[in-house]
C-alpha positions as CSV (number, residue, x, y, z in Angstrom):
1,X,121.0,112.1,119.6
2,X,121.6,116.1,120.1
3,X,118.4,118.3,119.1
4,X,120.8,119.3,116.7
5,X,120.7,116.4,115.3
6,X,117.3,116.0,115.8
7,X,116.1,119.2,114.4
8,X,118.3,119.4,111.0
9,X,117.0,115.6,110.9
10,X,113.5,116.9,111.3
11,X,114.1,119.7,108.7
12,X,115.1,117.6,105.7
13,X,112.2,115.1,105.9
14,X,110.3,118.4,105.9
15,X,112.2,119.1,103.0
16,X,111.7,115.7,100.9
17,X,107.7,115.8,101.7
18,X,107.8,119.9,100.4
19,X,109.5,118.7,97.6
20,X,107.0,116.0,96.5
21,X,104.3,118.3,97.1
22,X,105.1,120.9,95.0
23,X,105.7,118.2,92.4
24,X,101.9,117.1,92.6
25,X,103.0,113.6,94.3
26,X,101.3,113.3,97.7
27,X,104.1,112.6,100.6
28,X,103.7,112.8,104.5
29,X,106.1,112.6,107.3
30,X,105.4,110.1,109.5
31,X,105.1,111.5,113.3
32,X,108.1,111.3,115.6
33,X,110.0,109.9,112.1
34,X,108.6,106.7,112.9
35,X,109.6,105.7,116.3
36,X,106.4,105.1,117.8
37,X,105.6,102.7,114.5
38,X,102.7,105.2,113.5
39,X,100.4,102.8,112.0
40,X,103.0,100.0,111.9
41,X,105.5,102.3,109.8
42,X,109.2,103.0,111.0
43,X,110.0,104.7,108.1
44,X,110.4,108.9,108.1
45,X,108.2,109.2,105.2
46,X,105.1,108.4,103.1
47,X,105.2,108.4,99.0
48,X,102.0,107.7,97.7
49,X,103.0,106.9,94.5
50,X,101.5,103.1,93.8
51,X,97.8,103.6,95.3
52,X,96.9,103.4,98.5
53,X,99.6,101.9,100.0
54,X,102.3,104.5,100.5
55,X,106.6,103.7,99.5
56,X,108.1,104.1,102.9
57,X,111.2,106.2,102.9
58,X,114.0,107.0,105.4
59,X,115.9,110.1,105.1
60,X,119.6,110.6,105.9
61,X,121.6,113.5,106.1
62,X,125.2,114.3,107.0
63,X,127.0,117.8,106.7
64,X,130.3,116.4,105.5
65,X,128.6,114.0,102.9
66,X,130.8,110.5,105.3
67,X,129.6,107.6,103.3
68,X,128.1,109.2,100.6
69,X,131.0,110.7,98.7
70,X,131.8,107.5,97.1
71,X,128.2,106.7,96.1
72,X,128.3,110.2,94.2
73,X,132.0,109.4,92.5
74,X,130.3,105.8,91.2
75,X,126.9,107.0,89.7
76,X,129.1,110.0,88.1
77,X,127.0,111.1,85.1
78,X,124.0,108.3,85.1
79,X,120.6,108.2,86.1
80,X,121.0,105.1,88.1
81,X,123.1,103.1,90.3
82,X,123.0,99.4,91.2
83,X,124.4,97.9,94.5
84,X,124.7,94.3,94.6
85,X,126.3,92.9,97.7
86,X,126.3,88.8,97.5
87,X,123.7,86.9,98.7
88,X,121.5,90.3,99.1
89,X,118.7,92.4,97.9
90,X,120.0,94.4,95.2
91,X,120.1,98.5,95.9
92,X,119.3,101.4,93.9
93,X,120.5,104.8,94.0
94,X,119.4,107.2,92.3
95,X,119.2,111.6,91.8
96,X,116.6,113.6,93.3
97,X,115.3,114.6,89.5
98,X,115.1,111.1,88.1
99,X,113.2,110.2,91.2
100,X,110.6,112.6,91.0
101,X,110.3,111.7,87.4
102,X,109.6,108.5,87.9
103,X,107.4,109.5,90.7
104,X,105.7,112.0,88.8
105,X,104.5,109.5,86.1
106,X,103.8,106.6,88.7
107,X,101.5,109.4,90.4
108,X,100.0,110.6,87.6
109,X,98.6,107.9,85.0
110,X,98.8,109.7,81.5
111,X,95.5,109.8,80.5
112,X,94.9,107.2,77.6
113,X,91.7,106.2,75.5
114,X,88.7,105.9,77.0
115,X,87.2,102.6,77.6
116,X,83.7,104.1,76.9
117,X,84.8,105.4,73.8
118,X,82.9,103.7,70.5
119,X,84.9,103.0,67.8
């Protein structure tokens, strides 16, 4: 891989933990995107969303949008899109905005009565 391809690869995990951050959801990048297996993680980043133990993401980016286009075409106007090969895991795809939605709340429990409160 080109330090092109290295930098602009560099830039957008940047991007996706900024992005969390300023949406109050903690998110790290993991050092050298995970090659060196920092503490057993391969992943490019962090999303502490669930506790303690973070969601590990990988970030892709490509200028032309090869491979992606058609993902786009099939979740159209929806929030969500399922990818079920046979005999495999079942994917999901979904926008940046639903995401951090969904993060947001996971993130941030909505505060609800108190236990200690008397009837």
């Amino acid at each position: 891989m080109g330090k092109a391809s290295r930098d602009k690869g560099l830039r957008r995990e940047r991007a996706i933990v900024d992005l969390h951050v300023k949406c109050g959801i903690r998110a790290e990048r993991v050092p050298l995107s995970g090659a060196v297996r920092y503490r057993g993680n391969g992943a490019d980043v962090d999303l502490y969303v669930r506790g303690a133990e973070p969601l590990k993401a990988e970030v892709k980016a490509r200028g032309e949008g090869g491979g992606f286009r058609t993902l786009e075409r099939w979740l159209g106007a929806n929030d969500l899109l399922f990818l079920w090969r046979d005999r495999a895991t079942p994917l999901v795809v979904l926008p940046l905005h639903v995401w951090l939605e969904l993060a947001g709340r996971s993130a941030r429990p909505e505060a609800g009565p108190s236990v200690d409160a008397a009837p």
